[in-house]
C-alpha positions as CSV (number, residue, x, y, z in Angstrom):
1,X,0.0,0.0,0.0
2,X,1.5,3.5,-0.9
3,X,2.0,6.3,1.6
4,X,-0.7,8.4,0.3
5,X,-3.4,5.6,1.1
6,X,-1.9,4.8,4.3
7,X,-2.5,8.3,5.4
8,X,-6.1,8.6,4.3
9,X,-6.8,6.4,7.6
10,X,-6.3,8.3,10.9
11,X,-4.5,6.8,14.0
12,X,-7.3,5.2,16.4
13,X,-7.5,6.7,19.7
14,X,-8.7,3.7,21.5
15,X,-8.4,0.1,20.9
16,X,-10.3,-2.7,22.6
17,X,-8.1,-5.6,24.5
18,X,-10.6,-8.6,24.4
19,X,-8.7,-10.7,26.7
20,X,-8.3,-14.4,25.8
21,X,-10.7,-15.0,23.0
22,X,-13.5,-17.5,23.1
23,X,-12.9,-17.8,26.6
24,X,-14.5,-14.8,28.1
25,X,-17.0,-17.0,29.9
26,X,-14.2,-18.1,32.2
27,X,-12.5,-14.9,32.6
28,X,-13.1,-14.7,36.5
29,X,-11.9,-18.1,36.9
30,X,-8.6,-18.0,34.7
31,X,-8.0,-14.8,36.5
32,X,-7.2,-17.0,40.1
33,X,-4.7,-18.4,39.0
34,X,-3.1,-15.6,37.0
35,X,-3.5,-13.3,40.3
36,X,-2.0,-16.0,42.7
37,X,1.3,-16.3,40.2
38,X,1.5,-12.7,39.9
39,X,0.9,-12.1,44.1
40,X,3.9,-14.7,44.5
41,X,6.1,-13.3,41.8
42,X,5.6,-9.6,43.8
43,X,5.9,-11.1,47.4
44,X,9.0,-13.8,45.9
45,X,11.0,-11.2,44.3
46,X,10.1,-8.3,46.8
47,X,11.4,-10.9,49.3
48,X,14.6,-11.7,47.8
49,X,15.8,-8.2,47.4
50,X,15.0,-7.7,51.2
51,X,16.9,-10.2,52.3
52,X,19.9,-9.5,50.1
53,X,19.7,-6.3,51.4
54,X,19.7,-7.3,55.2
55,X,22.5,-10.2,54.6
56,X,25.9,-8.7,53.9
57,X,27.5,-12.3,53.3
58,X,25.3,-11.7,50.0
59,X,26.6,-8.6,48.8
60,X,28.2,-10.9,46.4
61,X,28.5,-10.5,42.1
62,X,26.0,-13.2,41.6
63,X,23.3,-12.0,44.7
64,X,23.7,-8.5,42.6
65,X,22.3,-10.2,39.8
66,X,19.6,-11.8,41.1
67,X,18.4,-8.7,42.8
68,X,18.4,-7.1,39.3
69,X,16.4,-10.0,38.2
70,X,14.2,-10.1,40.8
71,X,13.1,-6.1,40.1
72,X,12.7,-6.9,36.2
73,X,10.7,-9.7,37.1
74,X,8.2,-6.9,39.0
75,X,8.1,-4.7,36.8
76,X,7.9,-7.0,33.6
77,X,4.7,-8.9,35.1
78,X,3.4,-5.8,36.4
79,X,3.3,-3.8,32.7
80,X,0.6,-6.5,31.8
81,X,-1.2,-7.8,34.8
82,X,-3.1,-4.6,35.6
83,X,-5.1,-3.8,32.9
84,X,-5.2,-8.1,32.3
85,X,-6.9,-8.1,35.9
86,X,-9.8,-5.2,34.8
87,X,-10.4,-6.9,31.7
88,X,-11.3,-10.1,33.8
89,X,-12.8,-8.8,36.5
90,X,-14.3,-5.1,35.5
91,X,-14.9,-6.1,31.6
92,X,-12.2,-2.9,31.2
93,X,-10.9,-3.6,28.0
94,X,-10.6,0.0,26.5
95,X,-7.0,1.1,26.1
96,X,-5.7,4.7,24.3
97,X,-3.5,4.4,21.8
98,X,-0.8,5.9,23.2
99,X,-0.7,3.4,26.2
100,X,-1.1,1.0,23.9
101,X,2.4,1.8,22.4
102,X,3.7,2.7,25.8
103,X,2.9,-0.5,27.5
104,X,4.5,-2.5,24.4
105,X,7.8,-1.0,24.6
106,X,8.0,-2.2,28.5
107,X,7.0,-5.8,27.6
108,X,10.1,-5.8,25.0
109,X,12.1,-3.9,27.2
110,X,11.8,-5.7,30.1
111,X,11.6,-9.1,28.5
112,X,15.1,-8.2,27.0
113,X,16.8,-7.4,30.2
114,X,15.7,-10.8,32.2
115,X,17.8,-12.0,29.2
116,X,20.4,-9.9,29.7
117,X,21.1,-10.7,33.0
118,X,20.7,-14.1,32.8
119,X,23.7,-13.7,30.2
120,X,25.2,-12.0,32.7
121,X,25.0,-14.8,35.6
122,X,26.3,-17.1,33.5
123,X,29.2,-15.0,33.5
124,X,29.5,-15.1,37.0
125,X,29.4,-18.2,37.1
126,X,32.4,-18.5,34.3
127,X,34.8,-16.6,35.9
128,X,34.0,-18.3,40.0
129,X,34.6,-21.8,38.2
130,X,37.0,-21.4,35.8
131,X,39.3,-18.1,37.4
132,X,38.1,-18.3,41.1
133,X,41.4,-16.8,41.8
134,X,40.3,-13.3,39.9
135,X,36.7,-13.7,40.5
136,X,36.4,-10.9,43.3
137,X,39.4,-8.7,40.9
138,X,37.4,-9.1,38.0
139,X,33.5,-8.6,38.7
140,X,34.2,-5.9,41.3
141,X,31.0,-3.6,42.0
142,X,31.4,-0.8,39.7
143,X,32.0,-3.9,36.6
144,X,28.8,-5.0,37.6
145,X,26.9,-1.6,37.7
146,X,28.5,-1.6,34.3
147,X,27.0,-4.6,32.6
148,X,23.3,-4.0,34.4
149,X,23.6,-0.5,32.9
150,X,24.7,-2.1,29.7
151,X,21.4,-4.6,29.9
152,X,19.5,-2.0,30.4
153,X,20.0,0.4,27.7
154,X,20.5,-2.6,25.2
155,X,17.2,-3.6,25.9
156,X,15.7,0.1,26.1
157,X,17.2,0.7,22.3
158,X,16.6,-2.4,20.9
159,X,12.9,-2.1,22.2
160,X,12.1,1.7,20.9
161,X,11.5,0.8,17.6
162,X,8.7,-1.0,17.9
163,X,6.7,2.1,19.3
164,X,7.5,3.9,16.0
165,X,6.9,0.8,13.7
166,X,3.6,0.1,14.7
167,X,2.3,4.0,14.7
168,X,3.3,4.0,11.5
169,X,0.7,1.7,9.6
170,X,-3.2,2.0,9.1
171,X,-5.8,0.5,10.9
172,X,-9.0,0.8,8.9
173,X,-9.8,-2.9,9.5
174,X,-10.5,-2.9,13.1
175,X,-9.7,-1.3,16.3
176,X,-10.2,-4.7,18.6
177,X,-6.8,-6.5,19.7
178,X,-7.7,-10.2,20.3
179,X,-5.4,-10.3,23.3
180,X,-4.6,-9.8,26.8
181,X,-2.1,-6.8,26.2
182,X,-0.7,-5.0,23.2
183,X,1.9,-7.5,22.5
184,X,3.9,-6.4,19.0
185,X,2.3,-8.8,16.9
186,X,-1.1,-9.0,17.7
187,X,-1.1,-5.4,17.3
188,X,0.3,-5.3,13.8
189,X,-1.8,-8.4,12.9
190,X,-4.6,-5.7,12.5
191,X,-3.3,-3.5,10.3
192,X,-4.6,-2.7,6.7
193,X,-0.6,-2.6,5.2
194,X,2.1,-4.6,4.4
195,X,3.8,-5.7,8.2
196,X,6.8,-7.9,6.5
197,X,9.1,-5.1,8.1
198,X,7.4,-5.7,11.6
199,X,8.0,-8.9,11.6
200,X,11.2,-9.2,10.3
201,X,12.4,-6.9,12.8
202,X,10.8,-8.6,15.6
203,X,12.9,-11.9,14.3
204,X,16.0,-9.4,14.2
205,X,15.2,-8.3,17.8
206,X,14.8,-12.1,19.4
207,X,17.9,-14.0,17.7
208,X,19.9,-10.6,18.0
209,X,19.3,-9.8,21.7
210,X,17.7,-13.4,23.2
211,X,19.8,-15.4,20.5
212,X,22.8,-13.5,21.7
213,X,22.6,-14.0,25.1
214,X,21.7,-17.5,24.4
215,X,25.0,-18.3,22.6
216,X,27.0,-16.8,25.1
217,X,25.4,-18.9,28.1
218,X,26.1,-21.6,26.0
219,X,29.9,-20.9,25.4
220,X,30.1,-20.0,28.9
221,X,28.5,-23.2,30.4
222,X,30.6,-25.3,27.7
223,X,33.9,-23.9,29.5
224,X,32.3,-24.9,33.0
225,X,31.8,-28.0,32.1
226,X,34.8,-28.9,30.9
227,X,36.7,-27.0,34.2
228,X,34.2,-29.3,36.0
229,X,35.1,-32.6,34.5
230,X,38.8,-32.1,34.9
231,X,38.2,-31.8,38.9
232,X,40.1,-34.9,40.7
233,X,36.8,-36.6,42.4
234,X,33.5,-36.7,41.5
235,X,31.8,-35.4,44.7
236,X,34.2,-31.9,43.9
237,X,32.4,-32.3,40.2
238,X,28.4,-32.6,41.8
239,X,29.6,-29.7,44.6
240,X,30.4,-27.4,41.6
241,X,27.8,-28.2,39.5
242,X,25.4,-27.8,41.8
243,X,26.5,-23.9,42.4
244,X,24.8,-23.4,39.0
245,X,21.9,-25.4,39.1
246,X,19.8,-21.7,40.2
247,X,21.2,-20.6,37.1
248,X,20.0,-23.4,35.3
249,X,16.9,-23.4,36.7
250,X,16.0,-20.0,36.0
251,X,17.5,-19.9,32.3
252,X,14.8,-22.9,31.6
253,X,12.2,-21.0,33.1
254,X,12.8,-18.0,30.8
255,X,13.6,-19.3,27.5
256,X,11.9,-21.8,26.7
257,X,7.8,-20.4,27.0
258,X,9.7,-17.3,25.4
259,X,11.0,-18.9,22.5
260,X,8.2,-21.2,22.1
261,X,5.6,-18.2,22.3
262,X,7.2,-16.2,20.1
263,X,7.5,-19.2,17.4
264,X,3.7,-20.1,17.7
265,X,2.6,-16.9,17.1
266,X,4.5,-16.2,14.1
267,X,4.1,-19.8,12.7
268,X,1.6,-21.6,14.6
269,X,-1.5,-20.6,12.3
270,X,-3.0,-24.2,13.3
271,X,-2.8,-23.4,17.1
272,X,-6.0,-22.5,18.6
273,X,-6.0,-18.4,19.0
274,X,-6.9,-19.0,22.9
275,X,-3.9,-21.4,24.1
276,X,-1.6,-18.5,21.6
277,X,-3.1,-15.9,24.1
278,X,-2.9,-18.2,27.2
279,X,0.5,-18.9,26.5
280,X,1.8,-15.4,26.1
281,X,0.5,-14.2,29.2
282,X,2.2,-17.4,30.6
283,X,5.5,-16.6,29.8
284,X,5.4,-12.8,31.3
285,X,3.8,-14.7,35.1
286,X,5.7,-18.0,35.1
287,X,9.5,-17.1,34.6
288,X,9.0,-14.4,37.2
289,X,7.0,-16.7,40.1
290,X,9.5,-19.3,39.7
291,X,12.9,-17.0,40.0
292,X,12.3,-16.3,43.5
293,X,11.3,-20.0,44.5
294,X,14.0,-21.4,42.5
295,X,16.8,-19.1,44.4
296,X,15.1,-19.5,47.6
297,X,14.7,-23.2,48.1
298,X,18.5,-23.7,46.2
299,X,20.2,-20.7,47.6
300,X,21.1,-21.7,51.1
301,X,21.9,-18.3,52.4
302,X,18.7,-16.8,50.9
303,X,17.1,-20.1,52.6
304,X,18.9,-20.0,55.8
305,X,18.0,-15.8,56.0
306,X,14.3,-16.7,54.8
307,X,13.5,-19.3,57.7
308,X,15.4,-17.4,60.6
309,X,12.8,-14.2,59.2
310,X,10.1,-16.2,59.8
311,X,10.8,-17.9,63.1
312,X,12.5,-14.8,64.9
313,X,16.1,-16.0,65.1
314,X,18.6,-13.8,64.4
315,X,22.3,-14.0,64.6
């Protein structure tokens, strides 16, 4: 379409989130679950960052970056769950344009730095296995100011044009996003022009930023392994290993509904619209519940901290 049609049709004001589609019968009841995830990912994370605060043997490289993980996780379930909550419960599914576009960029944004920084763990974890000798030398605390601060505006540029690519089309189809939030796609699904360049960018976006981070984990974890098998005795090999289990843990929880969301809505045209819609919101609540469980029950000192909080016995 050429750019004098595409400016005959003016930018909607509103559009209409309709929540999961086909199941808005069940709205109040999918929301109890959805609210309990999203209480324990607030509560979990709020938790962890309390007690790293309070515990100075956790003033550590790797307690630094779950504490920055722990505050994306907050604030990347809480750019959707909102305004998901009022559509379920109040039927408040009107959203202005311009926080349409606003709330889109945090999703991306956010989404990019939990990558980021699980990159960045896996780093940690690099140099305590392979150079323990020059792990405190090497990730001192201004290094890893550094790389949060170098997550963060990563993800803040890579993320800001998305904004402008999807102001940029004509919407004289329909002003009704079948979805829970203004995700990129489901946005740009509605417009009346060609959206090849949306799309390809969003492809750019995942393997450059999530693909990125993904191959250096897996360079990083190659080198631990192979420091780990050349340890004399095995119960030296499960003792090390088991320092990055968390890490593991939490990479699993992260990329793998990500990947698989972002696959099956670009490819999965014979995948029912509702589990498409289920499954996105899934990947925004579940990575971010899980974090704080998974460093809390593996993490002695967060563990140790947690119960002596709770049963009044401190050092």
């Amino acid at each position: 379409m050429s750019d004098s049609n595409t400016s005959d049709f003016p930018i909607p004001s509103t559009f209409i989130l309709l929540g999961i589609p086909g199941l808005e019968e069940a709205h109040i009841w999918i929301s109890i679950p959805f609210c309990v995830m999203y209480a324990i990912a607030v509560l979990g994370n709020f938790t962890i960052l309390f007690i790293v605060k309070r515990e100075p043997s956790l003033h550590t490289p790797m307690f630094y970056f779950v504490c920055m993980l722990a505050v994306t996780d907050i604030l990347t379930s809480t750019s959707t769950m909102p305004k998901m909550l009022s559509i379920f419960w109040f039927n408040s599914r009107e959203i202005s344009f311009s926080a349409c576009l606003t709330q889109m960029y945090f999703v991306h944004s956010f989404s990019g730095m939990e990558s980021g920084i699980l990159m960045a763990m896996a780093l940690d974890r690099y140099v305590a296995i392979c150079h323990p000798l020059r792990h405190s030398s090497t990730l001192t605390n201004s290094v890893v100011v550094k790389i949060g601060l170098a997550m963060v505006l990563r993800s803040c540029i890579l993320a800001l044009p998305y904004p402008f690519l999807v102001r940029r089309l004509p919407y004289c189809r329909t002003n009704i996003i079948p979805h829970t939030y203004c995700r990129h796609i489901a946005v740009v699904n509605m417009a009346c022009a060609d959206i090849h360049i949306n799309s390809y960018y969003g492809l750019f976006n995942l393997f450059s930023m999530i693909g990125m981070d993904v191959f250096f984990i897996a360079v990083s974890y190659t080198q631990i392994l192979w420091a780990i098998f050349r340890l004399p005795t095995k119960d030296a090999q499960l003792k090390t290993f088991r320092t990055c289990i968390s890490h593991l843990c939490a990479i699993l929880a992260l990329y793998i509904p990500d990947l698989f969301s972002s696959f099956m809505q670009r490819f999965g045209h014979n995948v029912p619209h509702h589990f498409l819609v289920l499954f996105a919101n899934m990947y925004l609540l579940v990575p971010p519940m899980l974090h704080p469980i998974i460093y809390g029950v593996r993490t002695k000192q967060i563990w140790g901290r947690l119960v002596r909080l709770f049963t009044h016995k401190e050092n």
